[in-house]
N, CA, C and O atoms as a GROMACS GRO file, in nm:
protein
  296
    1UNK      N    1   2.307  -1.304  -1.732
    1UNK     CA    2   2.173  -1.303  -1.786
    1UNK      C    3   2.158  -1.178  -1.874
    1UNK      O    4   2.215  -1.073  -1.847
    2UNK      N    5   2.053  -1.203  -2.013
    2UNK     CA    6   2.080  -1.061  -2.089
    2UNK      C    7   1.947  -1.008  -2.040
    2UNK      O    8   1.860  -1.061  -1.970
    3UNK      N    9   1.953  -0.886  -2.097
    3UNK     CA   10   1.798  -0.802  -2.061
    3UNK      C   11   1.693  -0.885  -2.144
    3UNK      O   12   1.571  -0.868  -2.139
    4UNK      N   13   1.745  -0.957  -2.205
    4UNK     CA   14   1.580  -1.003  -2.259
    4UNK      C   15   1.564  -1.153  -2.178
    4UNK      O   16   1.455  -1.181  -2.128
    5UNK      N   17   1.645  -1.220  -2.170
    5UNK     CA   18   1.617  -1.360  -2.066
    5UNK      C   19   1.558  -1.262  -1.919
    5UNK      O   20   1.443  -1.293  -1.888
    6UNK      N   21   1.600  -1.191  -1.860
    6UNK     CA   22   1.522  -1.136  -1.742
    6UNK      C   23   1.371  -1.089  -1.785
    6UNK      O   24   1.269  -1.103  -1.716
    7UNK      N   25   1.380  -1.036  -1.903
    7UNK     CA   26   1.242  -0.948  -1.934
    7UNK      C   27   1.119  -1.099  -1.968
    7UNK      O   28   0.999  -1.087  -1.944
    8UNK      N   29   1.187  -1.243  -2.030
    8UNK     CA   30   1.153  -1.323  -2.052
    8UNK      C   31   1.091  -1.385  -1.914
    8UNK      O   32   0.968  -1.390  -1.907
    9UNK      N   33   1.158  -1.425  -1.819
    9UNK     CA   34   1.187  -1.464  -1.717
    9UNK      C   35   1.086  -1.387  -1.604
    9UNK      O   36   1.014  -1.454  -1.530
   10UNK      N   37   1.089  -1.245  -1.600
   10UNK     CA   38   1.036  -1.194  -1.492
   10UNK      C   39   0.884  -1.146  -1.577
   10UNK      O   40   0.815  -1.068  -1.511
   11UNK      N   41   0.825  -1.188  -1.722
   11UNK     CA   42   0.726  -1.197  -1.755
   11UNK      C   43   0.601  -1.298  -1.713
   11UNK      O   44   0.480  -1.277  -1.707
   12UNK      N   45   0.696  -1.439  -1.682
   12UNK     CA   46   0.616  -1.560  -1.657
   12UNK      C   47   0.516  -1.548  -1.515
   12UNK      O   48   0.421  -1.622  -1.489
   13UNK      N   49   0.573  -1.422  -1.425
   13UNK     CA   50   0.493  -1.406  -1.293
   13UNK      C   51   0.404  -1.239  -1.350
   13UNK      O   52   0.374  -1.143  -1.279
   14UNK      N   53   0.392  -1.248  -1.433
   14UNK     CA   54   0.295  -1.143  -1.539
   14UNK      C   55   0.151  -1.147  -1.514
   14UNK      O   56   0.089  -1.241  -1.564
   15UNK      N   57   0.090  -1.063  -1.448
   15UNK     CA   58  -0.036  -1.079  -1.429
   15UNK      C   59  -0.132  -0.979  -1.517
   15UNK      O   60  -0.080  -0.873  -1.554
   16UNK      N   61  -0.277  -1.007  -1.556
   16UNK     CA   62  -0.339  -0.963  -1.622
   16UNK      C   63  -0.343  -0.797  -1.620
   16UNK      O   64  -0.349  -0.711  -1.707
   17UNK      N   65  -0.337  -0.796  -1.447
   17UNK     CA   66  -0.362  -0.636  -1.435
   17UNK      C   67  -0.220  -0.556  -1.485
   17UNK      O   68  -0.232  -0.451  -1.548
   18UNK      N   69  -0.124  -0.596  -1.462
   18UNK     CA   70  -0.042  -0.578  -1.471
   18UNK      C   71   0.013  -0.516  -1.666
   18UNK      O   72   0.117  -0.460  -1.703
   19UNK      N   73  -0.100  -0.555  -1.738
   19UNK     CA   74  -0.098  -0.498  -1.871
   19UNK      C   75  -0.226  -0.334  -1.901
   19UNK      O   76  -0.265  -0.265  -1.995
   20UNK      N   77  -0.247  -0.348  -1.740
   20UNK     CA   78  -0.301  -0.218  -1.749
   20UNK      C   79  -0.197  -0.115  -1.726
   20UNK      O   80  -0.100  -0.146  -1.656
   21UNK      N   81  -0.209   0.034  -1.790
   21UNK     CA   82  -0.058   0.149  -1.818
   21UNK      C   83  -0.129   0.196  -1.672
   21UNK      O   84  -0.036   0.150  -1.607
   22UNK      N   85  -0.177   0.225  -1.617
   22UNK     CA   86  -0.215   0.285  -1.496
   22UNK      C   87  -0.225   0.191  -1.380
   22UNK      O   88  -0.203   0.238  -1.268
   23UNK      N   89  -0.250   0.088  -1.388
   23UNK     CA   90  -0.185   0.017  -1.238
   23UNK      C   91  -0.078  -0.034  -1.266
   23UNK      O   92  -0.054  -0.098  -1.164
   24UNK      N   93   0.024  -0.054  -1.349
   24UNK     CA   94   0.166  -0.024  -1.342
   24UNK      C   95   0.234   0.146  -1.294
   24UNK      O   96   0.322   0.177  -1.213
   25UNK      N   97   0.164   0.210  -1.367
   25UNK     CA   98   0.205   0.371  -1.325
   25UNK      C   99   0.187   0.374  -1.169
   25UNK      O  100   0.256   0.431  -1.084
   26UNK      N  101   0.080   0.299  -1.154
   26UNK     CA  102   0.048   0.353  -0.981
   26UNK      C  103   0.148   0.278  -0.896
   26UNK      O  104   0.195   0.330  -0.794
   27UNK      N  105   0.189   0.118  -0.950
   27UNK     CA  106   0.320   0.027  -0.889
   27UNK      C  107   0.400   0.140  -0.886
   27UNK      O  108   0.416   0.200  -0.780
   28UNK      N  109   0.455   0.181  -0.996
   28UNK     CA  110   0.576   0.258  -1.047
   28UNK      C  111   0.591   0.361  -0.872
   28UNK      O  112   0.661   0.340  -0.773
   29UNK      N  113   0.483   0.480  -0.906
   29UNK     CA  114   0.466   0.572  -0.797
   29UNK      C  115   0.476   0.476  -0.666
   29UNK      O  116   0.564   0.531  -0.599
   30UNK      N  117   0.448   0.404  -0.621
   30UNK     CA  118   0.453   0.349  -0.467
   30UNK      C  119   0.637   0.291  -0.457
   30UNK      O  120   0.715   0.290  -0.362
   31UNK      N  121   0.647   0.270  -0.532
   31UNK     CA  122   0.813   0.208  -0.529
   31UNK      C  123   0.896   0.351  -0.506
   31UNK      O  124   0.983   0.354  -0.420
   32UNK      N  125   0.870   0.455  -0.575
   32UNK     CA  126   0.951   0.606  -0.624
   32UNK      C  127   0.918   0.644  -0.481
   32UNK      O  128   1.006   0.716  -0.435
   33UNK      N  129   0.809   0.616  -0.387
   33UNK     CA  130   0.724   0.706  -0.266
   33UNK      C  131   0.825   0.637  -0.172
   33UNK      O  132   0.878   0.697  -0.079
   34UNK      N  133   0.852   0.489  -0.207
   34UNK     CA  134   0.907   0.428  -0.088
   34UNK      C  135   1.111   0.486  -0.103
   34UNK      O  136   1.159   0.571  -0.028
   35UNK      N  137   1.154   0.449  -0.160
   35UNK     CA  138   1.291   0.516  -0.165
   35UNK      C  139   1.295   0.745  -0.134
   35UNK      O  140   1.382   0.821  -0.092
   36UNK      N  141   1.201   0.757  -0.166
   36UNK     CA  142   1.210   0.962  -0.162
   36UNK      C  143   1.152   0.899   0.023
   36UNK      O  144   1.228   0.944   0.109
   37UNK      N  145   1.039   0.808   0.080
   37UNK     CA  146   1.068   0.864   0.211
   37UNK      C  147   1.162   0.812   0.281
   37UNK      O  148   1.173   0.849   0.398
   38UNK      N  149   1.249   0.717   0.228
   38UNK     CA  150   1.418   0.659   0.281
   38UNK      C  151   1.459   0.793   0.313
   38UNK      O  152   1.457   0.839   0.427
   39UNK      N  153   1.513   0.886   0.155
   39UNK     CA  154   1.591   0.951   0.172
   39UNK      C  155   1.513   1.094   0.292
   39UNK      O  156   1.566   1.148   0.389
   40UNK      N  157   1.404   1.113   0.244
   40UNK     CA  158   1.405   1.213   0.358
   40UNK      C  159   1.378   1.174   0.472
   40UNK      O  160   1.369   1.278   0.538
   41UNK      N  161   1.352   1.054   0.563
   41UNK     CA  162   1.394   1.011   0.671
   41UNK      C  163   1.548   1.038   0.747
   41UNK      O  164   1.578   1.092   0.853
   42UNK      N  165   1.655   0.952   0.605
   42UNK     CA  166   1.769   1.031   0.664
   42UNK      C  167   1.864   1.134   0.634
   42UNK      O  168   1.985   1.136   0.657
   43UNK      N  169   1.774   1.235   0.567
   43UNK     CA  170   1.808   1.380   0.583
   43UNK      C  171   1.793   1.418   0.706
   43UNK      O  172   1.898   1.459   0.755
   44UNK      N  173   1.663   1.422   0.809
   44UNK     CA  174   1.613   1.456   0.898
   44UNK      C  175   1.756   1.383   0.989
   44UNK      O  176   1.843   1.440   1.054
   45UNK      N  177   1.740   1.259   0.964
   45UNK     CA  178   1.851   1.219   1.080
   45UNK      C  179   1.978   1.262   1.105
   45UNK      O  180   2.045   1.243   1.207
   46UNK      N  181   2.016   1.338   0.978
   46UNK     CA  182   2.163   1.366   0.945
   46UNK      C  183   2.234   1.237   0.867
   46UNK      O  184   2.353   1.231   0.837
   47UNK      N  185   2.131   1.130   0.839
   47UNK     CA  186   2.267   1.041   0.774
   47UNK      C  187   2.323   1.052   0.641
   47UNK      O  188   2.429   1.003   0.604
   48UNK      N  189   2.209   1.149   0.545
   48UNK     CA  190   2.282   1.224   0.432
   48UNK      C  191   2.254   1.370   0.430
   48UNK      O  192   2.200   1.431   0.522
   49UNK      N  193   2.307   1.435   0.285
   49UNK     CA  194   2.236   1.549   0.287
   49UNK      C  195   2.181   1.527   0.111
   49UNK      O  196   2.173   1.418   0.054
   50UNK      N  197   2.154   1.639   0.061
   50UNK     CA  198   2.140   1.636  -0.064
   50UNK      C  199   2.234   1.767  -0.127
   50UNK      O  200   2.205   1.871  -0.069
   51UNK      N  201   2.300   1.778  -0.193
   51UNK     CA  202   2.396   1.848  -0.252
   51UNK      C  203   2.386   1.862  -0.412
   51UNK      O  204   2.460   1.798  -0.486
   52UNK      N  205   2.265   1.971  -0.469
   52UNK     CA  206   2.289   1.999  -0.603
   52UNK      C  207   2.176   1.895  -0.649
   52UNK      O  208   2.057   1.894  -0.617
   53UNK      N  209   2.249   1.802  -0.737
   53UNK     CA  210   2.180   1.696  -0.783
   53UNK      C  211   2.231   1.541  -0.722
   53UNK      O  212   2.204   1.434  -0.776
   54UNK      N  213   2.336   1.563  -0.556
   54UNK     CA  214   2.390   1.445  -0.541
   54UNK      C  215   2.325   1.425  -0.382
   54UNK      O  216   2.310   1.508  -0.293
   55UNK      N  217   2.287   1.256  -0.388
   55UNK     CA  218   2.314   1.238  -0.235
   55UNK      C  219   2.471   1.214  -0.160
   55UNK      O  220   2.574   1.177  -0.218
   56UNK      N  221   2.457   1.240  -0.040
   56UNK     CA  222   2.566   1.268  -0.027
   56UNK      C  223   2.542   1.224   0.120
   56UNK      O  224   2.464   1.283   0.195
   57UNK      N  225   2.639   1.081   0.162
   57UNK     CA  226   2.640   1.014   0.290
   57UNK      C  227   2.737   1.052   0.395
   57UNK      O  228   2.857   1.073   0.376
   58UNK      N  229   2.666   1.060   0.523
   58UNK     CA  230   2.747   1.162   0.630
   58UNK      C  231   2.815   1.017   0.707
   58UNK      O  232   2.853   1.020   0.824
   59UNK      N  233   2.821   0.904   0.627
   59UNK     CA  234   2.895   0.772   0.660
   59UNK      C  235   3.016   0.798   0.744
   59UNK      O  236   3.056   0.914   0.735
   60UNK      N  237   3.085   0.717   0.825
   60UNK     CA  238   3.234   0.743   0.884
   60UNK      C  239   3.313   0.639   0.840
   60UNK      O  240   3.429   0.632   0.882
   61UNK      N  241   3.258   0.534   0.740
   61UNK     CA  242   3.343   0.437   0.659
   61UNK      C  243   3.285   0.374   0.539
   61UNK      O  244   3.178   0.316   0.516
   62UNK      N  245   3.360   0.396   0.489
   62UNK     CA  246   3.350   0.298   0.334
   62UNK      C  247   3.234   0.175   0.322
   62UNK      O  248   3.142   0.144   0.248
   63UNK      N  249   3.301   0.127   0.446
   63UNK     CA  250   3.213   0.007   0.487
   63UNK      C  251   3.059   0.041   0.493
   63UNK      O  252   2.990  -0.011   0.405
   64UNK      N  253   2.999   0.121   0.581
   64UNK     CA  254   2.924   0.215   0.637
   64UNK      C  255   2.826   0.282   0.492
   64UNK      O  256   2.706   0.265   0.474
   65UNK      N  257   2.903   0.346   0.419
   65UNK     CA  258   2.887   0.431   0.296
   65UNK      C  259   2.778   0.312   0.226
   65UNK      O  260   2.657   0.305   0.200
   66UNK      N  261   2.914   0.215   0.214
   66UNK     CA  262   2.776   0.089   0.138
   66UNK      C  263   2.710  -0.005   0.120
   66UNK      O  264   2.676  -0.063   0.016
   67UNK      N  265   2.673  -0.033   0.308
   67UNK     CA  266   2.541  -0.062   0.359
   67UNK      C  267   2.442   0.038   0.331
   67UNK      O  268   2.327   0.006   0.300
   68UNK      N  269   2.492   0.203   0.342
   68UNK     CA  270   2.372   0.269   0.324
   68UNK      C  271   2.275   0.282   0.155
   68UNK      O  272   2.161   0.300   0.110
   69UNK      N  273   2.421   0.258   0.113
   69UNK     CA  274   2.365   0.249  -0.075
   69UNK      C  275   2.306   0.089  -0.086
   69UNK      O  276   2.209   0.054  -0.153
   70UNK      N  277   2.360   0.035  -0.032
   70UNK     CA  278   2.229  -0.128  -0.061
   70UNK      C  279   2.109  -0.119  -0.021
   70UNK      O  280   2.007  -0.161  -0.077
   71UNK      N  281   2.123  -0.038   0.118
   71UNK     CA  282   1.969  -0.016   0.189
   71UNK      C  283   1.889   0.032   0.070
   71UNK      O  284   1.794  -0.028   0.019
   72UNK      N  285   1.942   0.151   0.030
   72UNK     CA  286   1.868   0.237  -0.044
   72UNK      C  287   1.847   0.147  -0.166
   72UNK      O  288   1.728   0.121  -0.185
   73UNK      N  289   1.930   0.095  -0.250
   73UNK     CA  290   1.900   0.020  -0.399
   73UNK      C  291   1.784  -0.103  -0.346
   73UNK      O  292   1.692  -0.125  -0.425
   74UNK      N  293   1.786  -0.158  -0.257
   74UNK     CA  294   1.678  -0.239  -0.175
   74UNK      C  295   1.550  -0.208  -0.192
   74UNK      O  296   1.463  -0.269  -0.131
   0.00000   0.00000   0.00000
């Protein structure tokens, strides 16, 4: 699929409000709120840390490593 058949595609469930710049901005912020309290949930737990500009998974397998990156892209 190219970026414009998706942009085509995921327009048709396009709602009126949704052409307002500020209740998109505010969608935007609740999506950004929900992944930052993933990650600092599992900072606290130890299941990552943050390193610089990287997350960084305290995983014990590969396997492990990327369940935790789907969770998170989820």
């Amino acid at each position: 699929m190219t970026l414009q058949q998706y942009h085509d595609k995921a327009m048709t469930t396009n709602k009126e409000a949704s052409d307002n710049f500020t209740d998109s901005l505010l969608g935007l912020n609740a999506e950004v709120g929900e992944i930052n309290d993933k990650i600092a949930k599992w900072c606290r737990q130890g299941i990552m840390s943050i390193e610089g500009d990287k997350l960084v998974f305290a995983a014990t397998s590969d396997a492990e490593t990327a369940y935790l990156r789907m969770a998170l892209a989820k």
